[in-house]
BADOGU-351232 format. One line per field, with one value per atom (N, C-alpha, C): residue number from 1; residue in one letter; atom name; x, y, z. Coordinates in nm, 4 decimals, padded with zeros to 6 digits. Layout:
<recs>
nr: c(NUM;...)
rest: c(A;...)
atom: c(CA;...)
u: c(X;...)
v: c(Y;...)
w: c(Z;...)
</recs>
This chain:
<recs>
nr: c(1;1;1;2;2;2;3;3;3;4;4;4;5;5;5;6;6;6;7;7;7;8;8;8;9;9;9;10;10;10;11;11;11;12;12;12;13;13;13;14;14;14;15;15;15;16;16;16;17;17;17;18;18;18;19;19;19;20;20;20;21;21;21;22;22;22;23;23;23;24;24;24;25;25;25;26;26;26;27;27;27;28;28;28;29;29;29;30;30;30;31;31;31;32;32;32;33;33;33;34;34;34;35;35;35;36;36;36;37;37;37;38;38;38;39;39;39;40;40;40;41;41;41;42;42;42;43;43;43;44;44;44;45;45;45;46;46;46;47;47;47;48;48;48;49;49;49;50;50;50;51;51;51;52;52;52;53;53;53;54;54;54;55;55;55;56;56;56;57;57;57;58;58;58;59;59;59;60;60;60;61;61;61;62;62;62;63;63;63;64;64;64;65;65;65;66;66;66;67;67;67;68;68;68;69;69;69;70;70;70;71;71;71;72;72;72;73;73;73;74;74;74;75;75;75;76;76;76;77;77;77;78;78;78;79;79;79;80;80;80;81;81;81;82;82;82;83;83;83;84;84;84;85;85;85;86;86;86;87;87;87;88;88;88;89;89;89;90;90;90;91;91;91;92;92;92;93;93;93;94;94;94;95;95;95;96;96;96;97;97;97;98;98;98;99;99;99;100;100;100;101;101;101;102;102;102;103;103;103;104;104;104;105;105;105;106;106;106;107;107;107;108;108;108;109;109;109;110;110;110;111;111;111;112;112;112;113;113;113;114;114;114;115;115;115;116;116;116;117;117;117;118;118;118;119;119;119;120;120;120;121;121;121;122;122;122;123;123;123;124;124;124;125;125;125;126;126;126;127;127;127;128;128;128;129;129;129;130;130;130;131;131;131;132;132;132;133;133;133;134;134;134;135;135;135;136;136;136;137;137;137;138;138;138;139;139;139;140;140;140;141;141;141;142;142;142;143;143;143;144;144;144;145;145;145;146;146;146;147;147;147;148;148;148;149;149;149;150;150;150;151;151;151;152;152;152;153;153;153;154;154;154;155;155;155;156;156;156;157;157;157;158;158;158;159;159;159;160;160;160;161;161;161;162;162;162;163;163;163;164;164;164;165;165;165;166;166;166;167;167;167;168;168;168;169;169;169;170;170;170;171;171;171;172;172;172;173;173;173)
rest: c(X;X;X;X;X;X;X;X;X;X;X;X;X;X;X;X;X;X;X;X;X;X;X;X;X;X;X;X;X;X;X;X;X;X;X;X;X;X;X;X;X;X;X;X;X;X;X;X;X;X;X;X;X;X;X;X;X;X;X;X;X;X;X;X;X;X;X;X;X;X;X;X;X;X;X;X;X;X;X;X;X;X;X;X;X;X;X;X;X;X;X;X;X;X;X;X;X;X;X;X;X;X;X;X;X;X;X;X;X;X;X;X;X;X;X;X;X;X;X;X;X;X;X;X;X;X;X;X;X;X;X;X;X;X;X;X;X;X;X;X;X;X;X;X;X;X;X;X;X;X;X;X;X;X;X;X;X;X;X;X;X;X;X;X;X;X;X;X;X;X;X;X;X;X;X;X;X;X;X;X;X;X;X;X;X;X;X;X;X;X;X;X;X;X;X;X;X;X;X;X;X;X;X;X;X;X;X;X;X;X;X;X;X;X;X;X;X;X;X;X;X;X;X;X;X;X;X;X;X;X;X;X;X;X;X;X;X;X;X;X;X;X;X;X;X;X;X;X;X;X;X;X;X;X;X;X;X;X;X;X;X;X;X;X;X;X;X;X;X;X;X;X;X;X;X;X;X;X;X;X;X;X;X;X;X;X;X;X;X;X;X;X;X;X;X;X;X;X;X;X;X;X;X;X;X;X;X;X;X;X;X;X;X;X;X;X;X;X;X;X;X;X;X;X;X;X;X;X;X;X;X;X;X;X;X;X;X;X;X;X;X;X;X;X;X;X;X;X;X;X;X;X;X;X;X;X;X;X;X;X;X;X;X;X;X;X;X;X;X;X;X;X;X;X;X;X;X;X;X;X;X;X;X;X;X;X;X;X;X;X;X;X;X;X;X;X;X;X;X;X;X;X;X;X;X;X;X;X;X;X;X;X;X;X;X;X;X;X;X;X;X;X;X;X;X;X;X;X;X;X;X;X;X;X;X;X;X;X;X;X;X;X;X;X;X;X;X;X;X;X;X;X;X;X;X;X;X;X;X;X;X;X;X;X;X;X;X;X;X;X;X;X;X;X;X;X;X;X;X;X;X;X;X;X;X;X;X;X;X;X;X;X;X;X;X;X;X;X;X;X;X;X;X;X;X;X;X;X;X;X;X;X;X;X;X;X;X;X;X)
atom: c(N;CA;C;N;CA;C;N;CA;C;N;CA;C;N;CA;C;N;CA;C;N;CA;C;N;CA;C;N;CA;C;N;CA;C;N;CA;C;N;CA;C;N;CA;C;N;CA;C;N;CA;C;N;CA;C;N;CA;C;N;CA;C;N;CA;C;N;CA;C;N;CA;C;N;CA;C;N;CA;C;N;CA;C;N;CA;C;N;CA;C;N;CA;C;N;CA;C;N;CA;C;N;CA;C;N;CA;C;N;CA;C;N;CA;C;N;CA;C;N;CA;C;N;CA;C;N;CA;C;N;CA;C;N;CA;C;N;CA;C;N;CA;C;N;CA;C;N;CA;C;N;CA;C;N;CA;C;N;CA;C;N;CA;C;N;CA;C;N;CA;C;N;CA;C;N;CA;C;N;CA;C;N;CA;C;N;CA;C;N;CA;C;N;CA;C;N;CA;C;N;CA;C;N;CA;C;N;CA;C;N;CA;C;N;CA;C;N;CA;C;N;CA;C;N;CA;C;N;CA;C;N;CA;C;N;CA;C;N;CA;C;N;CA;C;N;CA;C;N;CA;C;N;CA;C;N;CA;C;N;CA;C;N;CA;C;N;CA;C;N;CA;C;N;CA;C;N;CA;C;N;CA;C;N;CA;C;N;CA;C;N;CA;C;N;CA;C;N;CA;C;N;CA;C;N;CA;C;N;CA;C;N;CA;C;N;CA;C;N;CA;C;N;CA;C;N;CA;C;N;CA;C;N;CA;C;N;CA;C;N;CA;C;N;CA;C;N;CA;C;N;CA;C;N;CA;C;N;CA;C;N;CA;C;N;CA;C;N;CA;C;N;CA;C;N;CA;C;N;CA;C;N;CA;C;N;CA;C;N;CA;C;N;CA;C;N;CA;C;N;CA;C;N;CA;C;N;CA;C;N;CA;C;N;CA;C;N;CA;C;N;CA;C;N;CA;C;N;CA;C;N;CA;C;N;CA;C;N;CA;C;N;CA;C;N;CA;C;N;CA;C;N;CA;C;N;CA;C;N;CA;C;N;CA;C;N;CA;C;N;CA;C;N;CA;C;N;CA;C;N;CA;C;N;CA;C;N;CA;C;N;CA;C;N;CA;C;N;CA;C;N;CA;C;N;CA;C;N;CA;C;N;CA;C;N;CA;C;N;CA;C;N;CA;C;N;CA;C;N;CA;C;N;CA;C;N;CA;C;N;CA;C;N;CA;C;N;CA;C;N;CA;C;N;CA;C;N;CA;C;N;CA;C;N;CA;C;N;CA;C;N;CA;C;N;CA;C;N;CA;C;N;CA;C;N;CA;C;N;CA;C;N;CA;C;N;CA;C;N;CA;C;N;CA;C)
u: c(01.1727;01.2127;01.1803;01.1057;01.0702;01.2557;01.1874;01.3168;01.3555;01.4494;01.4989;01.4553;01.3823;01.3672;01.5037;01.4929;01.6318;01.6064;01.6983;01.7078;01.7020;01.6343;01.5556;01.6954;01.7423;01.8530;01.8474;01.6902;01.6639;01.7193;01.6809;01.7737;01.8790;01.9419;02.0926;02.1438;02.1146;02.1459;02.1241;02.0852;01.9714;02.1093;02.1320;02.1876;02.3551;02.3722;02.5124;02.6114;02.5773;02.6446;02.6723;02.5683;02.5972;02.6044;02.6370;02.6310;02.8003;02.8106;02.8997;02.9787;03.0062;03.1077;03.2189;03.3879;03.4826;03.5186;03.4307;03.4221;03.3846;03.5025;03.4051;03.3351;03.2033;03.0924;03.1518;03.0981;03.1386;03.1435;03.2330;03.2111;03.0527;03.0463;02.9435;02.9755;02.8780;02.9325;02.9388;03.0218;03.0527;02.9160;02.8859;02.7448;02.6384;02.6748;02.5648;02.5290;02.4035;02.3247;02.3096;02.4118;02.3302;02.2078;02.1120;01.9867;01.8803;01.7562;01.6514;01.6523;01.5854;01.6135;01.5215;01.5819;01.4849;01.3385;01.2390;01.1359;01.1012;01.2024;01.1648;01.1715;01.0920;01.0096;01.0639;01.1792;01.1498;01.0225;00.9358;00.7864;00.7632;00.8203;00.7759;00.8019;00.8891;00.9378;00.8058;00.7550;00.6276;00.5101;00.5066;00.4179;00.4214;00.5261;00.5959;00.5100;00.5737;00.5395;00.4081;00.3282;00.1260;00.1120;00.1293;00.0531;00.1109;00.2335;00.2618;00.1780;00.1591;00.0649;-00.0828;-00.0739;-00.2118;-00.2239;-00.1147;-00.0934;-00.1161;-00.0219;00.0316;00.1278;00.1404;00.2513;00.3492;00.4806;00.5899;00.4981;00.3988;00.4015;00.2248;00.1762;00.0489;00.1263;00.2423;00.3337;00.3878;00.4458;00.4545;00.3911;00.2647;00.1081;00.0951;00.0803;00.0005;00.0833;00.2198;00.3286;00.3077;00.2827;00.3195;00.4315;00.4421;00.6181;00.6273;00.7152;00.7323;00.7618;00.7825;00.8608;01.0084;01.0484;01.1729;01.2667;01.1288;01.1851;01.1757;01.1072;01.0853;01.3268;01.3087;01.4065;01.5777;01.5400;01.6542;01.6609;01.5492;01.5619;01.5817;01.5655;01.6326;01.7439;01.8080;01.9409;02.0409;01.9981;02.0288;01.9865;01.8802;01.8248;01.8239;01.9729;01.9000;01.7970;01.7438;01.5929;01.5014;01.4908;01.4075;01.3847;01.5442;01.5342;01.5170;01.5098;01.4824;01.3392;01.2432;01.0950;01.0673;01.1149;01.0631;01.0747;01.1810;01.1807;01.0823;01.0915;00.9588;00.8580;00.8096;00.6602;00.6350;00.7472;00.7480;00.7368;00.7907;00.7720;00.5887;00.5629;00.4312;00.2945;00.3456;00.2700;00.2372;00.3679;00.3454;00.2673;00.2892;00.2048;00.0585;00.0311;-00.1504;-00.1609;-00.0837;-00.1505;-00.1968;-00.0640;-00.0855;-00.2106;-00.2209;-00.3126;-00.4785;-00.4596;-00.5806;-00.6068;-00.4594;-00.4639;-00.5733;-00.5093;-00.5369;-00.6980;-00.7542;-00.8888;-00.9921;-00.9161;-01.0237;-00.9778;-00.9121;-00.9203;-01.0763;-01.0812;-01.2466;-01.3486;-01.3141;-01.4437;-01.5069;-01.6372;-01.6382;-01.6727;-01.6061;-01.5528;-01.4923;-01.3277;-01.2311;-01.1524;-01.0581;-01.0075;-00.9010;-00.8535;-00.7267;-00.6378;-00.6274;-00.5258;-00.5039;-00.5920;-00.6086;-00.5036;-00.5288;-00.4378;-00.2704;-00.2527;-00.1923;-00.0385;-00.1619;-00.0580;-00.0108;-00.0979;-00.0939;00.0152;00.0705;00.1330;00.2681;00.2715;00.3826;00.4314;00.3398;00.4550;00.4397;00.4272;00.4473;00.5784;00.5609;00.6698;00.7730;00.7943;00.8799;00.9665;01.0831;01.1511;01.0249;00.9552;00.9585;00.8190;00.7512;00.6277;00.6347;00.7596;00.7718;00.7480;00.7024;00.7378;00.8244;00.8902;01.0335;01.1528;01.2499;01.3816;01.4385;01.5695;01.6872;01.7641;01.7989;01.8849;01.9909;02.1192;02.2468;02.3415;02.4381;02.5688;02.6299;02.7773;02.8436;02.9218;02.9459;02.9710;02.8675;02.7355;02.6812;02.6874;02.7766;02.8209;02.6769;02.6865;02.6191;02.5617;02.4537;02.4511;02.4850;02.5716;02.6507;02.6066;02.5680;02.5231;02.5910;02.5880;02.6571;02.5650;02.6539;02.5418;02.5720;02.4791;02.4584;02.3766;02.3680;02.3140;02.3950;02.4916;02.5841;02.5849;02.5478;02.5545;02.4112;02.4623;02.3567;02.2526;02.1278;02.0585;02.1515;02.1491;02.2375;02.3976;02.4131;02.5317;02.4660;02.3511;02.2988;02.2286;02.2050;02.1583;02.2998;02.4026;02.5391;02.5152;02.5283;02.6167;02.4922;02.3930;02.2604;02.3262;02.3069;02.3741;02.4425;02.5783;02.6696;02.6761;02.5471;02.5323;02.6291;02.6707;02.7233;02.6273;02.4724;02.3896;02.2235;02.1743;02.0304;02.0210;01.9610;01.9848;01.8016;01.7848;01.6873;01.6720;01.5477;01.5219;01.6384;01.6738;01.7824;01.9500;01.9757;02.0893;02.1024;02.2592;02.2722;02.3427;02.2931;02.3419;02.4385;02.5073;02.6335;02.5462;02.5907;02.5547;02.6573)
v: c(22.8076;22.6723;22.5831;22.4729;22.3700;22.3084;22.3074;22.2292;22.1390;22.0659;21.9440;21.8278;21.7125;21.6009;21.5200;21.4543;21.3903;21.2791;21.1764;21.0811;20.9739;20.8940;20.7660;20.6546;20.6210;20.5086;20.3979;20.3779;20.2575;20.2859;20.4466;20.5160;20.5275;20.5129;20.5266;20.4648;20.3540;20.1563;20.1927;20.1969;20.1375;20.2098;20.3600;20.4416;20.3824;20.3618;20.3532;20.2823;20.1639;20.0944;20.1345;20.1643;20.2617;20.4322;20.4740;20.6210;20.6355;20.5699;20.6513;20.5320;20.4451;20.3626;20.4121;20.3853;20.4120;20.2741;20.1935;20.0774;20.1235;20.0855;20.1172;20.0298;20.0882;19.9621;19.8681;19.7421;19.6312;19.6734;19.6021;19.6664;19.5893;19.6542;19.5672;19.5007;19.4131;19.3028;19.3457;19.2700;19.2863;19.2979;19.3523;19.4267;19.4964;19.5028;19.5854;19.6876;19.7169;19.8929;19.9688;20.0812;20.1860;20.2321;20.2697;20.3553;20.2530;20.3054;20.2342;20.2188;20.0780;20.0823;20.1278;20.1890;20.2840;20.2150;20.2931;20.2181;20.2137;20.2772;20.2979;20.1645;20.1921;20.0562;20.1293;20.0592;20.1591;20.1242;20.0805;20.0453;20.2450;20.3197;20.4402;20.5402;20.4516;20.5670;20.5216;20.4603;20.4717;20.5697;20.5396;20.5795;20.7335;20.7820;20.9764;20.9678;20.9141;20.9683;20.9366;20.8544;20.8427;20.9622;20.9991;21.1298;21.2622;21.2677;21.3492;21.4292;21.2680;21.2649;21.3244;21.3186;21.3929;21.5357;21.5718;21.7052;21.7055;21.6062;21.6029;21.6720;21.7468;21.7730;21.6836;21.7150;21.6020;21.5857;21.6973;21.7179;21.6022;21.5472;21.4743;21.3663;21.3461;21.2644;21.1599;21.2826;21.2248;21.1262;21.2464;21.1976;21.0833;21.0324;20.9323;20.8284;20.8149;20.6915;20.6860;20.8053;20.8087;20.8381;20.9495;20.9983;21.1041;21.1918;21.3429;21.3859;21.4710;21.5460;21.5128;21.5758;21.5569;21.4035;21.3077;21.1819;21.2016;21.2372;21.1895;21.2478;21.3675;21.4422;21.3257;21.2784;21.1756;21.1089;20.9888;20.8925;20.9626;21.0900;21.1227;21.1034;21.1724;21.1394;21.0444;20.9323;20.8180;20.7161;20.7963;20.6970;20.7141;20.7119;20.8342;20.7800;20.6891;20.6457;20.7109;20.7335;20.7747;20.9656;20.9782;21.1291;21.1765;21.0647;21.1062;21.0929;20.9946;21.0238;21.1150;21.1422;21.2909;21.3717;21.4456;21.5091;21.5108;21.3911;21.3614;21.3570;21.3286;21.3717;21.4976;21.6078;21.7126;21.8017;21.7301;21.7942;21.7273;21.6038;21.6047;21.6745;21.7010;21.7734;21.8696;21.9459;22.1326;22.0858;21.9665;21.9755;21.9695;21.8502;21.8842;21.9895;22.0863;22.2393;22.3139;22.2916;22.3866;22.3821;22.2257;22.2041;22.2491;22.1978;22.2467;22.4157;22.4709;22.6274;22.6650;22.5986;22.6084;22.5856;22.4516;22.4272;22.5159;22.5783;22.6530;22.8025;22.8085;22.9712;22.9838;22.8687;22.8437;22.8867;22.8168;22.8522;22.9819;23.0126;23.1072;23.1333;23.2049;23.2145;23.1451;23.1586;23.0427;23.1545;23.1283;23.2237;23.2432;23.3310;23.2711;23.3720;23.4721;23.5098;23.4552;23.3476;23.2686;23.1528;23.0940;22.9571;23.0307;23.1628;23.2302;23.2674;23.2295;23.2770;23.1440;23.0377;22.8742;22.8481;22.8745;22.8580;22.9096;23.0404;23.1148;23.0767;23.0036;22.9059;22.7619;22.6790;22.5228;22.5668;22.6269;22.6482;22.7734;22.7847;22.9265;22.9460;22.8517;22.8502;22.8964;22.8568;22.8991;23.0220;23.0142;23.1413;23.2160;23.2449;23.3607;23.5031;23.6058;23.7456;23.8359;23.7708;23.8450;23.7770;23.8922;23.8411;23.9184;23.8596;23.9038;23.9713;24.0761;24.1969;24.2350;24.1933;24.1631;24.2677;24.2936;24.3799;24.3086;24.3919;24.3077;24.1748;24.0702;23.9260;23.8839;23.8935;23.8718;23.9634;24.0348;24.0973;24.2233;24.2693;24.3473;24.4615;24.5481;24.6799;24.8016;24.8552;24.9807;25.1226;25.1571;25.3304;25.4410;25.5419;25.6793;25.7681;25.8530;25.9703;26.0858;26.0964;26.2401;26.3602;26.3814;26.5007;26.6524;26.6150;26.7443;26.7648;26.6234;26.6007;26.7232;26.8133;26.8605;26.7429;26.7985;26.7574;26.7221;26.8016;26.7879;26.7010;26.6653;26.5673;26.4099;26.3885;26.2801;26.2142;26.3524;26.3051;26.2401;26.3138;26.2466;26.1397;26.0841;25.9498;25.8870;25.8872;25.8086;25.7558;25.8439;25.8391;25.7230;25.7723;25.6912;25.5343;25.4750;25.3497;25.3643;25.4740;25.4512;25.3493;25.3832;25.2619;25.3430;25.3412;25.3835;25.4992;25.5852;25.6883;25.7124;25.7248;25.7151;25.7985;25.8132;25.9119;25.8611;25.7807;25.7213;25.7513;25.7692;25.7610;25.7292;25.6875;25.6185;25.4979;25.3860;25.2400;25.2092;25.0983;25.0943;24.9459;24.9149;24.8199;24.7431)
w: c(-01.0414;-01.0742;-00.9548;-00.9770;-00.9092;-00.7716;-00.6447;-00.5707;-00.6328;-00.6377;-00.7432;-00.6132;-00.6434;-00.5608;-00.4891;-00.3931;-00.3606;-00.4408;-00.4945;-00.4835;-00.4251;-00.4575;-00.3789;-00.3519;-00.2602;-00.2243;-00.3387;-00.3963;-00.5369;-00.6296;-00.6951;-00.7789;-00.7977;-00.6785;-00.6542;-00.6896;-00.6313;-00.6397;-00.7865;-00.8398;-00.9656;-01.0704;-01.0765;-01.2009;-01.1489;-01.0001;-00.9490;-01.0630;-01.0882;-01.1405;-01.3286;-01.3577;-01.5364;-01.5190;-01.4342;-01.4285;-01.3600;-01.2273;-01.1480;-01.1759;-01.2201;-01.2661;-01.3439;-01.2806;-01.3882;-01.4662;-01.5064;-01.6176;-01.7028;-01.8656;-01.9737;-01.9917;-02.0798;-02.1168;-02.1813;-02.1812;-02.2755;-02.4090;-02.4785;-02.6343;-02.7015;-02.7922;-02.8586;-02.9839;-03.0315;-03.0539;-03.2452;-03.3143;-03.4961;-03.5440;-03.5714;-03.6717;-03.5917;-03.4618;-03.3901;-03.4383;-03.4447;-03.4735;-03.3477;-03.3541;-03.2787;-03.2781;-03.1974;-03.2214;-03.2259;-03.2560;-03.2712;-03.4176;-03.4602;-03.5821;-03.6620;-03.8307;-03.8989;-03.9296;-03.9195;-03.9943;-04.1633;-04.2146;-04.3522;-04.4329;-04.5480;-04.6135;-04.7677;-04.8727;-04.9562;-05.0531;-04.9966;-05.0845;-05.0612;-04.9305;-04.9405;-05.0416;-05.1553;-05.2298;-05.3639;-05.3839;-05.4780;-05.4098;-05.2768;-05.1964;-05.2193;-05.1715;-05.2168;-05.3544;-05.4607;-05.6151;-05.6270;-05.5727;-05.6126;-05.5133;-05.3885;-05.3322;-05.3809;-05.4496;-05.5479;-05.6556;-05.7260;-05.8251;-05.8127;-05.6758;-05.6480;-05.5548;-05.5917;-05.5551;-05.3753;-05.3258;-05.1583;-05.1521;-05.0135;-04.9871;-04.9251;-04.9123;-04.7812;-04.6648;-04.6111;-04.4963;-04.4663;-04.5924;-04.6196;-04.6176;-04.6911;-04.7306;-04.5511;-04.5063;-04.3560;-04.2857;-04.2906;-04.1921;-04.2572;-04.4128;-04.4157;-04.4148;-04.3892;-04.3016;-04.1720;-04.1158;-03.9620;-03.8997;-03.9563;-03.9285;-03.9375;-03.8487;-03.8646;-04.0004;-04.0565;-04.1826;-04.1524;-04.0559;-04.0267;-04.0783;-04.0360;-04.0230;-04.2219;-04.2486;-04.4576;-04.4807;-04.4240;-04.4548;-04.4108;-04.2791;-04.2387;-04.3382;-04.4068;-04.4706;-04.5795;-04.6611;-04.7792;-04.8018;-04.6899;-04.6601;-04.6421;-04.5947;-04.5837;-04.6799;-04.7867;-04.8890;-05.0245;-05.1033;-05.2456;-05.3246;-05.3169;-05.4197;-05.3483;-05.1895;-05.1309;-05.1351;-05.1756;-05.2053;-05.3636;-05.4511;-05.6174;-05.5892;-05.4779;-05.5047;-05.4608;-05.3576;-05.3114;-05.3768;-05.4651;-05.5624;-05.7000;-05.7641;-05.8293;-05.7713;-05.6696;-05.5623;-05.5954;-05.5801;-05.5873;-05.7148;-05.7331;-05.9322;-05.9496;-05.9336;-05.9931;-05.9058;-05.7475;-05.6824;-05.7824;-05.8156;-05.8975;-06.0381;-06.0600;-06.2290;-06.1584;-06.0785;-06.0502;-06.0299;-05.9164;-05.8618;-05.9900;-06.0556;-06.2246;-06.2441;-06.2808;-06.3850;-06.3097;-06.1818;-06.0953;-06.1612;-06.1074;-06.1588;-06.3140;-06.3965;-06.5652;-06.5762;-06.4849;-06.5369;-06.4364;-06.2770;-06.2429;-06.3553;-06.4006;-06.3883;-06.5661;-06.5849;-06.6687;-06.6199;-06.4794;-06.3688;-06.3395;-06.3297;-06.2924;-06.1629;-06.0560;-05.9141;-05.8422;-05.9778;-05.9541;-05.8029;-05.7244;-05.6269;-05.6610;-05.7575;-05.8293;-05.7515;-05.6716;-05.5670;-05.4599;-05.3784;-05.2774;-05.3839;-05.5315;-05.5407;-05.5859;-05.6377;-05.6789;-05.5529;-05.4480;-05.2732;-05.2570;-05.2811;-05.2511;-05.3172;-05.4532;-05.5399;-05.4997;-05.4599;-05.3900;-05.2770;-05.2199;-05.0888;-05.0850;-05.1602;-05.1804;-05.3212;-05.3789;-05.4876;-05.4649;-05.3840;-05.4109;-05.4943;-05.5736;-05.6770;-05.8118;-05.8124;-05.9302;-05.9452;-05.8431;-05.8174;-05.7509;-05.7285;-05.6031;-05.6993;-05.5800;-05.6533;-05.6290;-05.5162;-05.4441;-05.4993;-05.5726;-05.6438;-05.5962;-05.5357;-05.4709;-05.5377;-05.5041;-05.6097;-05.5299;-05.5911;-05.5851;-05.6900;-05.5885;-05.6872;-05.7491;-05.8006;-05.8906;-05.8258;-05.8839;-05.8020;-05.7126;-05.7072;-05.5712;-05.4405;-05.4608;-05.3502;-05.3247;-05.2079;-05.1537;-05.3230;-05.2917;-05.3888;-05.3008;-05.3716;-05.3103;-05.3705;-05.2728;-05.2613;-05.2611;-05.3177;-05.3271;-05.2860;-05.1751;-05.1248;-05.2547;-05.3183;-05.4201;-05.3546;-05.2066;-05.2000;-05.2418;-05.2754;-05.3300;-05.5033;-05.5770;-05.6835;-05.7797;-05.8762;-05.9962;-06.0421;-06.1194;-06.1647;-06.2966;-06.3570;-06.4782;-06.4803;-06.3518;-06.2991;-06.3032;-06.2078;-06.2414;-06.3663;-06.4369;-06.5661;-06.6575;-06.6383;-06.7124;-06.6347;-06.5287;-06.4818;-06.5462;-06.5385;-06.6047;-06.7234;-06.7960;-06.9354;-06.9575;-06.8700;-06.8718;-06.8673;-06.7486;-06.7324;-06.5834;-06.5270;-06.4222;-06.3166;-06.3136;-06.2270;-06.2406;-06.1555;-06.1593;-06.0617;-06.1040;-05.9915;-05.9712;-05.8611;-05.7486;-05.6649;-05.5811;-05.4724;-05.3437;-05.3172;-05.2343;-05.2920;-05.4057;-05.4645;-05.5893;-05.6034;-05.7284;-05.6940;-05.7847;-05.7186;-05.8360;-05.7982;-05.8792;-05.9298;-06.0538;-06.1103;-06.1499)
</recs>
């Protein structure tokens, strides 16, 4: 770690009076804004739903305001028209991809596991291929050691609907 510099006597002078002061600050005055103020325009919420429409992401969406993602995500928050376009941005993003999907797969040397992966992470609700498998209530899935258990034992609990029995066990359902 770098020596820490001394402080310059200007500095001193300079932070003395708002740093090492036991004065509280002046109050500020009836309608003052904290912070810098927002730049949002809600002309941006048409803006979201046309690059939507053309199958943008938030993150095209950003860039072409000039603003982090992060910042789209603040003003959602602080904006609900600004967070229903984003949502509709989003919904009409997935209809172009679709439809992109539908008219290459005509094509011939459409890449349809390359748009198939594309699809699986701009949408994960609804193209994923990983589903979360859950016990009863949500709760964890619970295991039974059967290395003591008959063949003809696991075939009853099968039967039964006791759960699925497997090279690992039998799971409770």
């Amino acid at each position: 770690m770098p020596p820490r510099k001394k402080m310059t006597k200007a500095t001193k002078e300079g932070l003395a009076p708002a740093v090492f002061s036991d004065k509280a600050p002046a109050p500020k005055p009836a309608g003052y804004v904290f912070g810098r103020p927002t730049s949002y325009d809600p002309s941006y919420c048409q803006l979201a739903i046309d690059l939507g429409r053309e199958g943008k992401s938030r993150t095209y969406i950003a860039g072409t305001i000039g603003v982090a993602r992060q910042t789209l995500d603040n003003w959602a928050s602080a904006n609900p028209d600004f967070f229903n376009a984003l949502e509709v941005a989003k919904a009409l993003e997935q209809i172009w991809w679709e439809d992109a999907g539908q008219e290459g797969m005509k094509t011939q040397g459409f890449g349809q596991s390359i748009w198939s992966r594309n699809m699986a992470a701009r949408f994960r609700e609804d193209w994923t291929d990983r589903h979360e498998v859950t016990g009863a209530n949500g709760g964890p899935v619970k295991f039974q050691d059967i290395s003591g258990v008959s063949e003809e034992e696991l075939r009853h609990l099968a039967a039964a609907g006791v759960g699925r029995v497997g090279s690992e066990g039998v799971s409770q359902t």
